[in-house]
KEVOMI-684445 format. One record per residue: residue number from 1; x, y, z of N, C-alpha, C in turn; chain. Coordinates in nm, 3 decimals. Each point is the difference from the previous one (the first is absolute). Last residue first. Layout:
KEVOMI-684445
seq/nX/nY/nZ/caX/caY/caZ/cX/cY/cZ/mol
NUM/X/Y/Z/X/Y/Z/X/Y/Z/A
...
***
This chain:
KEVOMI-684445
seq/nX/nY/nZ/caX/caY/caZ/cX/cY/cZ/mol
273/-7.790/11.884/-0.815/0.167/-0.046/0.048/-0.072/-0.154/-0.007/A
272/-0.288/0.367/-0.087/0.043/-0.062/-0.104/0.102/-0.116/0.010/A
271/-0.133/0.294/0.355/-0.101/-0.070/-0.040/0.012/-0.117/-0.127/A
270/0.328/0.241/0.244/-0.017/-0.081/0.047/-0.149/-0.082/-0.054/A
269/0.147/0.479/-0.135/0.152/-0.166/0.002/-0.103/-0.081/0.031/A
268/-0.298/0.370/0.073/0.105/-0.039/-0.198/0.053/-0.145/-0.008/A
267/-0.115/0.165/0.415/-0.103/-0.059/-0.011/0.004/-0.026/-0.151/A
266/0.359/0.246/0.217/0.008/-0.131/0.048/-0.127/-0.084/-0.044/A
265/-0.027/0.462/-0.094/0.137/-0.087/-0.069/0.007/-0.118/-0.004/A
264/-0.339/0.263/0.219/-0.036/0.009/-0.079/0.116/-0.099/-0.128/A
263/-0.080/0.165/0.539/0.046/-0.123/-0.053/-0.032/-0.036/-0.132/A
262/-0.074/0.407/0.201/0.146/-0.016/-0.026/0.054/-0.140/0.006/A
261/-0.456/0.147/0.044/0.017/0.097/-0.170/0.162/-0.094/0.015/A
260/-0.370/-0.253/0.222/0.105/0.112/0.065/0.072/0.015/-0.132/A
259/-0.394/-0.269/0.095/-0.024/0.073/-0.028/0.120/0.145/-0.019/A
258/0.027/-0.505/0.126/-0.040/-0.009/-0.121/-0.071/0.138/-0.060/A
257/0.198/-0.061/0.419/0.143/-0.047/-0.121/-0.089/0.052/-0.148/A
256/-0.226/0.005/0.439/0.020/0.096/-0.008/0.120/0.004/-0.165/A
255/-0.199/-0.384/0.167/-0.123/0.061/-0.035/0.060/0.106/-0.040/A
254/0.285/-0.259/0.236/-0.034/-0.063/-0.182/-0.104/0.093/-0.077/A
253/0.308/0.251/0.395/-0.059/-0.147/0.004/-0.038/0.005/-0.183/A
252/0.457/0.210/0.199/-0.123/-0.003/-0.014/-0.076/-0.118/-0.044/A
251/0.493/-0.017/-0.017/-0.070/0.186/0.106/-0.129/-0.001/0.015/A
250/0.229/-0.423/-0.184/0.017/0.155/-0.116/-0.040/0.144/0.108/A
249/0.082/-0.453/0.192/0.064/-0.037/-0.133/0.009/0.115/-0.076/A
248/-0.237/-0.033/0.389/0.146/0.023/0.035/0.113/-0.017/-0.114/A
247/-0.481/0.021/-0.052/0.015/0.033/0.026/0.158/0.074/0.040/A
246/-0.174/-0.446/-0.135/-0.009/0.119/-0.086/0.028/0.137/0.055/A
245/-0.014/-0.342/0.328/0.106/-0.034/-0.060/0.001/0.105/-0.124/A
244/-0.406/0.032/0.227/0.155/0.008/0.098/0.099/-0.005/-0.071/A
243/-0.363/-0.137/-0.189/-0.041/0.141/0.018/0.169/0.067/0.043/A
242/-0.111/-0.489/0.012/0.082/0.035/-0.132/-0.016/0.169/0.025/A
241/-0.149/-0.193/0.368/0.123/-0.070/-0.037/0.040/0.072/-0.108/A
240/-0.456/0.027/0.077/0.101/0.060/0.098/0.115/0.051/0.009/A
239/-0.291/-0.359/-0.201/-0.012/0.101/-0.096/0.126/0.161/0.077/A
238/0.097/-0.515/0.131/-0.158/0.055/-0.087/0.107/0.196/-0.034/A
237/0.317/-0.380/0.042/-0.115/-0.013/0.120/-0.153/0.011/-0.047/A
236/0.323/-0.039/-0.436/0.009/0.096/0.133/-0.109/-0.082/0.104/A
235/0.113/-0.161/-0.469/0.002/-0.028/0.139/0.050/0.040/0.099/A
234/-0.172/0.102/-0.518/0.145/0.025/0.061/0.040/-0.016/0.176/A
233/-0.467/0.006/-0.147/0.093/-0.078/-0.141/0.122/-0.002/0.028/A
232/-0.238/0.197/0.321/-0.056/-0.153/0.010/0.096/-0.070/-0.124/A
231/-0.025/0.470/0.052/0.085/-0.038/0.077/-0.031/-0.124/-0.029/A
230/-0.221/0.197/-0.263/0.124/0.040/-0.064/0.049/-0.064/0.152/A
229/-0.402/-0.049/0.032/-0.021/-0.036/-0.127/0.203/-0.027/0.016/A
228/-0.187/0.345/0.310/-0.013/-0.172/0.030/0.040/-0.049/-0.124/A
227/-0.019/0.411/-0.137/0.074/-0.016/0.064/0.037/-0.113/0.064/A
226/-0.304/0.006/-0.381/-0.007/0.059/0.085/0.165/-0.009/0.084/A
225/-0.184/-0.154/-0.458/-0.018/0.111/0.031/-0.034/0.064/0.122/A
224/0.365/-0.250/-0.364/-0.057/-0.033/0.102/-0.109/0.118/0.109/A
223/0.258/0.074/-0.401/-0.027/-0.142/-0.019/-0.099/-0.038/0.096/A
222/0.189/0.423/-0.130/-0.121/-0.052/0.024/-0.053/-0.108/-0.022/A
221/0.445/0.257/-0.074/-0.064/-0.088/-0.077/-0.145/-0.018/0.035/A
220/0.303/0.191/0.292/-0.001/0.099/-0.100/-0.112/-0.059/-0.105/A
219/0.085/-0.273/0.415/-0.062/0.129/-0.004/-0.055/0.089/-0.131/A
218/0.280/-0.388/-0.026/-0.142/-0.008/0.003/-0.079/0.101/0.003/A
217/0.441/0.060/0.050/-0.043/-0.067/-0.165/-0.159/0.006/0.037/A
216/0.230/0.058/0.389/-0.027/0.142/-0.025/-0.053/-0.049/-0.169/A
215/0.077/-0.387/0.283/-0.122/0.083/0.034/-0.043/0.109/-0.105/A
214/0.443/-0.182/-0.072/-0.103/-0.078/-0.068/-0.129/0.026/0.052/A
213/0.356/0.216/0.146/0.001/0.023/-0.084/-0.111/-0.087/-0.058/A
212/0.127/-0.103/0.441/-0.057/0.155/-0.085/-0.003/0.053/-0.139/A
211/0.222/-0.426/0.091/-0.126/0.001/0.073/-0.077/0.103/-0.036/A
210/0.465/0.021/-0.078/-0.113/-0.072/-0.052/-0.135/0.002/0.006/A
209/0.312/0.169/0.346/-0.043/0.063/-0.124/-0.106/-0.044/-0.113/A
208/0.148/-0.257/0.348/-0.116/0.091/0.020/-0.013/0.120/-0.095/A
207/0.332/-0.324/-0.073/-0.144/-0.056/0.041/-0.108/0.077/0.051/A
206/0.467/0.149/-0.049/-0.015/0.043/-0.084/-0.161/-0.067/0.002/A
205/0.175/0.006/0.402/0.012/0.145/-0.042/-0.094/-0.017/-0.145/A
204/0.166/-0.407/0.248/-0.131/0.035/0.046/-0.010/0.173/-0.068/A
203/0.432/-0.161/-0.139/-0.127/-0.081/-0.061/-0.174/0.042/0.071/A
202/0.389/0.357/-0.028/0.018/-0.116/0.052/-0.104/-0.105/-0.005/A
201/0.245/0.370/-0.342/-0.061/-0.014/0.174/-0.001/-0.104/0.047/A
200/0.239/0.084/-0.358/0.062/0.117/0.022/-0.125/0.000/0.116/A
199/0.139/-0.320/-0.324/-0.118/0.044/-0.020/0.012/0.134/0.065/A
198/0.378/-0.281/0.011/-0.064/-0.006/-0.137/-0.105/0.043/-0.026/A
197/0.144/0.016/0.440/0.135/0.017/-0.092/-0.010/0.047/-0.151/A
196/-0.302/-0.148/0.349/-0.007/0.140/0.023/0.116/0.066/-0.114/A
195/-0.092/-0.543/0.037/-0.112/0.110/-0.052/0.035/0.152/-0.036/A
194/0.307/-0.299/0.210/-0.004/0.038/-0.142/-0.158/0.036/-0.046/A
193/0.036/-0.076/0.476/0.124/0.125/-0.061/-0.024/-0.003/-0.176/A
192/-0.261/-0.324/0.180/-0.052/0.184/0.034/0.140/0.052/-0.013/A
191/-0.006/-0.418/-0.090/-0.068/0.034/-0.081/-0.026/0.133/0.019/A
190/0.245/-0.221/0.330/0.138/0.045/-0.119/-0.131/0.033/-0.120/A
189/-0.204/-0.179/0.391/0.082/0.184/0.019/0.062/0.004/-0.089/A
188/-0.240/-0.414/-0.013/-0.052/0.157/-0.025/0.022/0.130/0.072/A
187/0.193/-0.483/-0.060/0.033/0.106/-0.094/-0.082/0.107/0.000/A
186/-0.138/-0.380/0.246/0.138/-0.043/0.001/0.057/0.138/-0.043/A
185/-0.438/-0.085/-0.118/-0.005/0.065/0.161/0.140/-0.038/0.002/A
184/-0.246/-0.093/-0.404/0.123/0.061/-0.024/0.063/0.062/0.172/A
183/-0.489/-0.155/-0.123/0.093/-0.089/-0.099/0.166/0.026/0.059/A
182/-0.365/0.373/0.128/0.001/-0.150/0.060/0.127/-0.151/-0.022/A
181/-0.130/0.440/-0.165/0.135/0.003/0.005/0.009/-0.155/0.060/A
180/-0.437/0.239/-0.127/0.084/0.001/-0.104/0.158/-0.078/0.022/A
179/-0.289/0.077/0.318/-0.036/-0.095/-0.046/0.055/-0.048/-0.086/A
178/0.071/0.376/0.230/0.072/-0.108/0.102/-0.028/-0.143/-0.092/A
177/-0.133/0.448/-0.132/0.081/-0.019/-0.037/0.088/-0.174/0.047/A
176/-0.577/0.097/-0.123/0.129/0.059/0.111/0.106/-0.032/-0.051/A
175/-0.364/0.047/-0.339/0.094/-0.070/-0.006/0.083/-0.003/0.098/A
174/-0.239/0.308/-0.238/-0.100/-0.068/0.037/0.068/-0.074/0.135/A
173/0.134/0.220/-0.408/0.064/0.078/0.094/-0.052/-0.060/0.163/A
172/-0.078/-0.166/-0.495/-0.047/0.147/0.039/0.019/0.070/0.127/A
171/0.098/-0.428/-0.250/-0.070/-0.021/0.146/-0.074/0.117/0.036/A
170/0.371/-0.022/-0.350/-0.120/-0.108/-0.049/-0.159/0.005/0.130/A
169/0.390/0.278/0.037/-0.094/0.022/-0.052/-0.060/-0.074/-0.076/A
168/0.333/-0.148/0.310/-0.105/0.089/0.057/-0.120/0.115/-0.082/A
167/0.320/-0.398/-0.125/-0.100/-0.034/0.071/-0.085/0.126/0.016/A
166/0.369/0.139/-0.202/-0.078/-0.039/-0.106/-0.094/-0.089/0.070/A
165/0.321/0.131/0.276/-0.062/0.098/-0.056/-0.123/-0.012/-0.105/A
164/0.288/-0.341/0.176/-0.105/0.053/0.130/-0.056/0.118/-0.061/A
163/0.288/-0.190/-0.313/-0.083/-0.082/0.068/-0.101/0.057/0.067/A
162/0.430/0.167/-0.049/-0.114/0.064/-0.098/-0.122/-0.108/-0.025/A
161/0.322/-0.042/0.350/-0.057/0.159/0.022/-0.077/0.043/-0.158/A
160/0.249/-0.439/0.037/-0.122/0.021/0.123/-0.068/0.121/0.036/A
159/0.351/-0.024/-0.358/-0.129/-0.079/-0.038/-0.090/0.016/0.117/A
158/0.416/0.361/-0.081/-0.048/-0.086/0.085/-0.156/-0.107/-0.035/A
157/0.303/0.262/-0.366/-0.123/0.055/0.055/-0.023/-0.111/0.097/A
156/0.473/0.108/-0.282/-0.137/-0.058/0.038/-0.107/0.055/0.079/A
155/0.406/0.256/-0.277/-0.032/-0.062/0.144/-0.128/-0.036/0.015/A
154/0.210/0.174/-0.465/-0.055/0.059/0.111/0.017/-0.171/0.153/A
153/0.185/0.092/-0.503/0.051/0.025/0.093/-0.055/0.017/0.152/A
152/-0.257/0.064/-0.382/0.112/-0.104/-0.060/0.089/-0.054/0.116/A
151/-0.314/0.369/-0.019/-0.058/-0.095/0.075/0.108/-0.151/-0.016/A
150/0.036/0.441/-0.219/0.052/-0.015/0.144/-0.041/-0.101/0.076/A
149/-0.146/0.101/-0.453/0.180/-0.033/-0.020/0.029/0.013/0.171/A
148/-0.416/0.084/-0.095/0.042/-0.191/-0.041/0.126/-0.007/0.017/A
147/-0.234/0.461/0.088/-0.005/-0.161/0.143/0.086/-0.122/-0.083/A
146/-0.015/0.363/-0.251/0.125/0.051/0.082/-0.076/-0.103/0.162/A
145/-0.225/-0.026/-0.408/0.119/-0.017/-0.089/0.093/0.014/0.145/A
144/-0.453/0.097/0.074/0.018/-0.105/-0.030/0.153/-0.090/-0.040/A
143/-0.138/0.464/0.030/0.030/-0.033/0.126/0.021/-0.131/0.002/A
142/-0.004/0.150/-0.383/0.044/0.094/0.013/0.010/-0.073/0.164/A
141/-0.387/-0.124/-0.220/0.121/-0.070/-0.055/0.145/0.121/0.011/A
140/-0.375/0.184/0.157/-0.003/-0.139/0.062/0.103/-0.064/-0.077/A
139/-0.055/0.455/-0.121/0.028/-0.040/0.095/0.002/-0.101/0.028/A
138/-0.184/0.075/-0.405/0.164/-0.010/0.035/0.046/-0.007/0.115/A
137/-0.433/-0.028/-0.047/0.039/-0.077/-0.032/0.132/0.002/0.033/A
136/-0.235/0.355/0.113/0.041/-0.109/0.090/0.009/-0.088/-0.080/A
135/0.202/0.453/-0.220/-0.163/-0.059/0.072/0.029/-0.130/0.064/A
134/0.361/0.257/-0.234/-0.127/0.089/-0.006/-0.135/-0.031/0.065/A
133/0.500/0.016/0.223/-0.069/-0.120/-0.076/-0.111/0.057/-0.048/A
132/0.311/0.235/0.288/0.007/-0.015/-0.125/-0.055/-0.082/-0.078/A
131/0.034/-0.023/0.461/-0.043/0.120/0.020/-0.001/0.031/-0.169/A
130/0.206/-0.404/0.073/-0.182/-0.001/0.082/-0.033/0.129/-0.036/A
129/0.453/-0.060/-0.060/-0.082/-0.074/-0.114/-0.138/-0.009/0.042/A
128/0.288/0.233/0.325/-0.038/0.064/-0.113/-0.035/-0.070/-0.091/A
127/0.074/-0.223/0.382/-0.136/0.144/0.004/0.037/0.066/-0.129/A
126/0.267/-0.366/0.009/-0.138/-0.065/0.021/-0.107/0.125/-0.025/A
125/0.466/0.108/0.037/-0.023/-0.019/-0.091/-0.127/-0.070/-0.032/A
124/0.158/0.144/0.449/0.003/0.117/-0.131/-0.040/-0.059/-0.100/A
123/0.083/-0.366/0.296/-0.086/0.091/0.059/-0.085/0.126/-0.104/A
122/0.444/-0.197/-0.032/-0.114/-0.104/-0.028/-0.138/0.052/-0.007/A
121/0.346/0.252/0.162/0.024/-0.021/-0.152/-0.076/-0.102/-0.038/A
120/0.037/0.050/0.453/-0.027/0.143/-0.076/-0.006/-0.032/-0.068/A
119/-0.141/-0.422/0.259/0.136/0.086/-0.006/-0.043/0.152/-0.110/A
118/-0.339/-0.357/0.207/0.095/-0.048/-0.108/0.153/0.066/-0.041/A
117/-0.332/0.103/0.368/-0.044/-0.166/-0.009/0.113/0.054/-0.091/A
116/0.002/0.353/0.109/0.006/-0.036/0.127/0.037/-0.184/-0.059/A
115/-0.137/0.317/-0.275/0.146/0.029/0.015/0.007/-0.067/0.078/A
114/-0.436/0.054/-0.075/0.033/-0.114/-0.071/0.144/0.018/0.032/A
113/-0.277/0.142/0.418/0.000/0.069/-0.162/0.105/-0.079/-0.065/A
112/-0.387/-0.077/0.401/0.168/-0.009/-0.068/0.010/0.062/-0.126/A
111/-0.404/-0.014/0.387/0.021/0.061/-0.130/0.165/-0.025/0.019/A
110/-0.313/-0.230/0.418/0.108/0.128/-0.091/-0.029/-0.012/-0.164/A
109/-0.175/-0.323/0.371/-0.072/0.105/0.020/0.091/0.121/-0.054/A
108/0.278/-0.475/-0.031/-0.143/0.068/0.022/0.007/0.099/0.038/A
107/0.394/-0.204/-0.148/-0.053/0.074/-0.102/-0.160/0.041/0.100/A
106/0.323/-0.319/0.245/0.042/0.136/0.015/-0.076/0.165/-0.140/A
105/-0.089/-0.501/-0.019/-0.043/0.044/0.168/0.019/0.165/-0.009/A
104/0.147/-0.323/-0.357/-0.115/0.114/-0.027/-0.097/0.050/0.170/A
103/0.565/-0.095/-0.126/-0.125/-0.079/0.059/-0.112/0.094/-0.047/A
102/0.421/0.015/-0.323/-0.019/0.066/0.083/-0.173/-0.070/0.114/A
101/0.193/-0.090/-0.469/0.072/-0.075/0.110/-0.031/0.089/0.120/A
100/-0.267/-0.045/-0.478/0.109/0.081/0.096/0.038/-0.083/0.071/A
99/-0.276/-0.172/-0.308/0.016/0.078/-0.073/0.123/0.093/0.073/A
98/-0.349/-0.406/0.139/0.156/0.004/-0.111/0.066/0.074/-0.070/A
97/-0.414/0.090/0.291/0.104/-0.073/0.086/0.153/-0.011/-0.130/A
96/-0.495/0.181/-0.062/0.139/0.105/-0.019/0.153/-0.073/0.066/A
95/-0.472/-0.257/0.026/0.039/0.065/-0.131/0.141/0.040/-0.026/A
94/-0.306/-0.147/0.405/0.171/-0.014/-0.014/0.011/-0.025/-0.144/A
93/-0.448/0.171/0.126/0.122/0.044/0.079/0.123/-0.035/-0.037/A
92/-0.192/0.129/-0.424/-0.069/-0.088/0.081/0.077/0.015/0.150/A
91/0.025/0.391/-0.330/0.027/-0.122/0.009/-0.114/-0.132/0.076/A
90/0.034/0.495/-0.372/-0.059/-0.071/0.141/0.033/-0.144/0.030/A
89/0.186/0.490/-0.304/-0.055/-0.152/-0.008/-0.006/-0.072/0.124/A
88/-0.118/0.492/-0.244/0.062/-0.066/0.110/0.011/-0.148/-0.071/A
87/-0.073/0.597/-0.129/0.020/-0.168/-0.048/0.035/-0.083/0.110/A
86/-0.278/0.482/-0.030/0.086/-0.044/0.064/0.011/-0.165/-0.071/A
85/-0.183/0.536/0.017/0.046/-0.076/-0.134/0.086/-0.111/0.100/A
84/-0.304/0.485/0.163/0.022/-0.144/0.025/0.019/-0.078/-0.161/A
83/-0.014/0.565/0.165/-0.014/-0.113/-0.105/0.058/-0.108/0.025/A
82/0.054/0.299/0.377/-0.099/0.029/-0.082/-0.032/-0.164/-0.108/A
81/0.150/0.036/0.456/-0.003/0.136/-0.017/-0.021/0.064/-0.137/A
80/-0.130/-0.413/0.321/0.012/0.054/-0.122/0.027/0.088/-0.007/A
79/0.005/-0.342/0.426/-0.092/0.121/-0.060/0.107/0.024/-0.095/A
78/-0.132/-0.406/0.393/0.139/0.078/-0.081/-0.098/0.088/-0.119/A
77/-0.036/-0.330/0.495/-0.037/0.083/-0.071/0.104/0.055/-0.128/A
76/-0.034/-0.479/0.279/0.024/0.139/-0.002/-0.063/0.065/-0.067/A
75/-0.027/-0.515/0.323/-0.062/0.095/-0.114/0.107/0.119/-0.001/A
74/0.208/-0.490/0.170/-0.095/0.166/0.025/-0.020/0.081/-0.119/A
73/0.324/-0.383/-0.046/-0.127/-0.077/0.156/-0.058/0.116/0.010/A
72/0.313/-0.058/-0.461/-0.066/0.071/0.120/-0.083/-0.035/0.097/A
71/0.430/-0.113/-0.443/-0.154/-0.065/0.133/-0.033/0.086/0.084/A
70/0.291/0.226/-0.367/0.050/-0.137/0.033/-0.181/-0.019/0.080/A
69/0.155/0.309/-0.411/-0.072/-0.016/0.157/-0.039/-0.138/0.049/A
68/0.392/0.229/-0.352/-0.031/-0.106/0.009/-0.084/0.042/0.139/A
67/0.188/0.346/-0.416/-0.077/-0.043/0.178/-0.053/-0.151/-0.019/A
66/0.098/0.497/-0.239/0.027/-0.134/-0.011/0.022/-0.091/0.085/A
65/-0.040/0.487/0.058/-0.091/-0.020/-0.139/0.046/-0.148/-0.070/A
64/-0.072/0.125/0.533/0.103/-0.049/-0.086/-0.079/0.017/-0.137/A
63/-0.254/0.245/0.344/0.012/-0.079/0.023/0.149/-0.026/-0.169/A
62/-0.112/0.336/0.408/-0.045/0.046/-0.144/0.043/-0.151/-0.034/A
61/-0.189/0.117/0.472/0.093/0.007/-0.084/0.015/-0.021/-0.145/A
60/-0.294/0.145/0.540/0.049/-0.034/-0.164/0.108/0.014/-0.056/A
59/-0.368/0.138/0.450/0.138/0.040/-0.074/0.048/-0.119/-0.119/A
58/-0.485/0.137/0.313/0.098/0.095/-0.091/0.142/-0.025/-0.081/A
57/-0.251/-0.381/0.283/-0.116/0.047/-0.099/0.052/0.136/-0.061/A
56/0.339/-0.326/-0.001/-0.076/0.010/0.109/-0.088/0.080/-0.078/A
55/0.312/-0.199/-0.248/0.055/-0.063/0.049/-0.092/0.025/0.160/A
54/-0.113/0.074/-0.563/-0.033/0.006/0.141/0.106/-0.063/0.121/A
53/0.129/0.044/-0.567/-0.082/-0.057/0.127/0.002/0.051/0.090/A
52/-0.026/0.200/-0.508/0.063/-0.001/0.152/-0.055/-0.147/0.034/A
51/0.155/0.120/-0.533/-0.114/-0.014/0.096/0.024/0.016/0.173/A
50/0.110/0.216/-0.521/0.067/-0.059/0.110/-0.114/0.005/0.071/A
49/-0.057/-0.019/-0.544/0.050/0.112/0.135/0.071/-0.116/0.121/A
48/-0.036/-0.321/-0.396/-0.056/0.170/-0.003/0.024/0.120/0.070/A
47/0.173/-0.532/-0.058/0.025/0.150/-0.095/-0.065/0.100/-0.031/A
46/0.155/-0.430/0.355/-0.124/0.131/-0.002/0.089/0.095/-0.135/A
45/0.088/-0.549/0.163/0.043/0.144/-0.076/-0.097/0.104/0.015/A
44/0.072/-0.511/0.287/-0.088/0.136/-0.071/0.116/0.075/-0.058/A
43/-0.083/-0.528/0.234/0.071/0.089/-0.065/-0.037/0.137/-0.102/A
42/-0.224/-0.335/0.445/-0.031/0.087/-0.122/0.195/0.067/-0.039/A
41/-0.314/-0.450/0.342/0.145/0.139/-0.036/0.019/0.052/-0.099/A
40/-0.411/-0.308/0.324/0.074/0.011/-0.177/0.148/0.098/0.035/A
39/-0.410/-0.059/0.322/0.111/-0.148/-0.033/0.083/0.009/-0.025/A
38/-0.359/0.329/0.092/-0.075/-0.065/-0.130/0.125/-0.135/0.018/A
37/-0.079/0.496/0.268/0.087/-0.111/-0.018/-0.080/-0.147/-0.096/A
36/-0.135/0.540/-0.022/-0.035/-0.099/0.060/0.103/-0.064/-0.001/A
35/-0.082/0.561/-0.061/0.054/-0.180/-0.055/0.007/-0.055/0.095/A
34/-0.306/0.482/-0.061/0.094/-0.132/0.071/0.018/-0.087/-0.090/A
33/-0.016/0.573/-0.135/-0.045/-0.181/-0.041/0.037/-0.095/0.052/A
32/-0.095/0.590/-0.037/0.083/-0.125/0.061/-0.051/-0.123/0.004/A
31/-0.059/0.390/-0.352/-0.038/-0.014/0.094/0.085/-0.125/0.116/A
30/0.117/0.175/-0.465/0.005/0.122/0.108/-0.082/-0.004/0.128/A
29/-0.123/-0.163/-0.575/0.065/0.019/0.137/0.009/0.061/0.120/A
28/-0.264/0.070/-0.443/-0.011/-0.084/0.071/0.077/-0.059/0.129/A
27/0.142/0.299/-0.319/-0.107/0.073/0.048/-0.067/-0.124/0.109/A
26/0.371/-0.119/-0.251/-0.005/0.080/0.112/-0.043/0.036/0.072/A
25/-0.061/-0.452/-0.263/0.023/0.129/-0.036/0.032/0.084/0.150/A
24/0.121/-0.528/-0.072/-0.118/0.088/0.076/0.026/0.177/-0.037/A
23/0.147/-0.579/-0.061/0.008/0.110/-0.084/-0.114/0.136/0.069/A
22/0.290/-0.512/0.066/-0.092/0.098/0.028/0.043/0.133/-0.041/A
21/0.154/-0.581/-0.065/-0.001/0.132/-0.045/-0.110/0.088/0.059/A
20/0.268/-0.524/0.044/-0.094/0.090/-0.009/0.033/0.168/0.007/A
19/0.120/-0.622/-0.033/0.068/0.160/-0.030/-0.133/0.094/0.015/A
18/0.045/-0.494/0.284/-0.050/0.078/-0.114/0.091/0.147/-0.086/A
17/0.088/-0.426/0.301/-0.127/-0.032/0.030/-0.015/0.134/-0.135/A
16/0.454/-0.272/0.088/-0.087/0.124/-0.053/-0.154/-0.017/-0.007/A
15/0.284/-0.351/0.044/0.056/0.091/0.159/-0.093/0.094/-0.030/A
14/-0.078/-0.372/-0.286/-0.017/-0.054/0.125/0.062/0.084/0.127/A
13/-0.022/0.079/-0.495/-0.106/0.037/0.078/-0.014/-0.076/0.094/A
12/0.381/0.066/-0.309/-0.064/0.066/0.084/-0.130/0.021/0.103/A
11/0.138/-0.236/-0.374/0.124/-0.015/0.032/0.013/0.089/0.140/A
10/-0.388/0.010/-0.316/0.011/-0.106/0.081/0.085/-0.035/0.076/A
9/-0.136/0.502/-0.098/0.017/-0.063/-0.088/0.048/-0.184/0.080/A
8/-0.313/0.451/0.191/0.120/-0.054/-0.015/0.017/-0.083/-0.119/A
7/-0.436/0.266/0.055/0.070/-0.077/0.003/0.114/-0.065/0.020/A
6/-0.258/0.507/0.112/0.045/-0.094/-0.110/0.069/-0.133/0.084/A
5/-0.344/0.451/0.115/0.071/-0.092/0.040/0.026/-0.113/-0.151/A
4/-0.196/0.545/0.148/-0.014/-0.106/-0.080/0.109/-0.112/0.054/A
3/-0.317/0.484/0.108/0.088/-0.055/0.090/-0.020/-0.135/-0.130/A
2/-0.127/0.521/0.052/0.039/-0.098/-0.106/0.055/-0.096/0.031/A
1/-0.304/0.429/0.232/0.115/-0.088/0.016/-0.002/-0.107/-0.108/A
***
């Protein structure tokens, strides 16, 4: 697997957490690979074969060869049917907020296909300057060129919802939500609608994401070298606690994550992430 991540450019890098690229020969493919929820929302092009997702443990679908994957609260599976070539650009959560008008409530746990967010002809012409670009440079200034001229126009980004977001990974997910909102108890139902609006879950949703994710860093990383170690840092109960929560976060425990052929992707992304 060839997994690389680029920079945004400055005008950008307060929605765009990254552009990235995977590259996976054939022969190498073809096995099934969980994805994790990580926060983020991925705008993808797949220009290699067609990939499935899992929708149960036999049945599947062939996924958008352009595709905004909005927030996911649940692991999936998704499999190669052959040569992996895929460009994305990765947001932050309320990244993709100024870009549609459509709630990002209604974008989770799906694959959209770009006709959907921007119209046909908009749509058509993005995938084919992507699908035609000789390499990811061009791509990124190519995707770059078609966020600036839309961001011109775009719709703010709720401050209290990008606040609380940018608390919650300063905090690492650490952070109950009630605490976070404490300040704002007058408004914290109109913060949870525009959370789900602009982020597409719901604040205690995306905090525990977080959260996991910064165990699973460690994990991958070996920062920390025991399980206790990894709950205590990220203020779980004990050790119990986080087992549980990892668990319900990916299907399996931490011990079993770190030997399982089909978390081999997610241990790519996320290590480097």
């Amino acid at each position: 697997m060839n997994y690389n991540t680029y920079t945004p450019q400055p005008a950008l890098s307060a929605i765009v957490k990254c552009y990235w690229t995977l590259e996976v020969h054939a022969e190498a493919a073809g096995q099934k690979q969980l994805i994790l929820p990580d926060g983020c929302v991925d705008l993808c092009f797949i220009l290699g074969d067609d990939i499935k997702r899992f929708t149960d443990e036999n049945n599947f679908i062939i996924q958008p060869r352009q595709m905004l994957l909005g927030q996911i609260t649940k692991p999936f599976y998704i499999e190669p049917a052959g040569y992996v070539n895929t460009f994305a650009a990765r947001f932050y959560p309320y990244g993709f907020t100024p870009f549609i008008q459509l709630p990002l409530s209604e974008l989770a746990n799906s694959e959209t296909p770009l006709h959907i967010l921007f119209g046909n002809e908009t749509a058509a012409q993005l995938s084919n300057d992507i699908s035609n670009a000789n390499n990811s440079s061009d791509r990124i200034k190519i995707i770059e060129t078609f966020l600036l001229n839309r961001l011109c126009s775009a719709e703010t980004i709720d401050k209290l919802v990008r606040t609380t977001v940018d608390t919650m990974f300063l905090t690492r997910g650490s952070q109950p939500v009630h605490k976070l909102l404490q300040n704002h108890l007058p408004r914290r139902r109109q913060i949870e609608r525009n959370f789900k609006k602009q982020i597409g879950i719901s604040p205690k949703q995306l905090s525990k994401v977080i959260r996991l994710q910064t165990s699973l860093q460690m994990l991958l990383n070996q920062t920390t070298e025991t399980f206790t170690g990894i709950a205590c840092e990220n203020a779980y109960y004990d050790q119990a606690h986080f087992i549980k929560d990892f668990k319900e976060f990916t299907g399996i425990t931490p011990k079993e994550f770190l030997s399982n052929d089909t978390m081999a992707l997610s241990a790519l992304f996320y290590k480097k992430d």
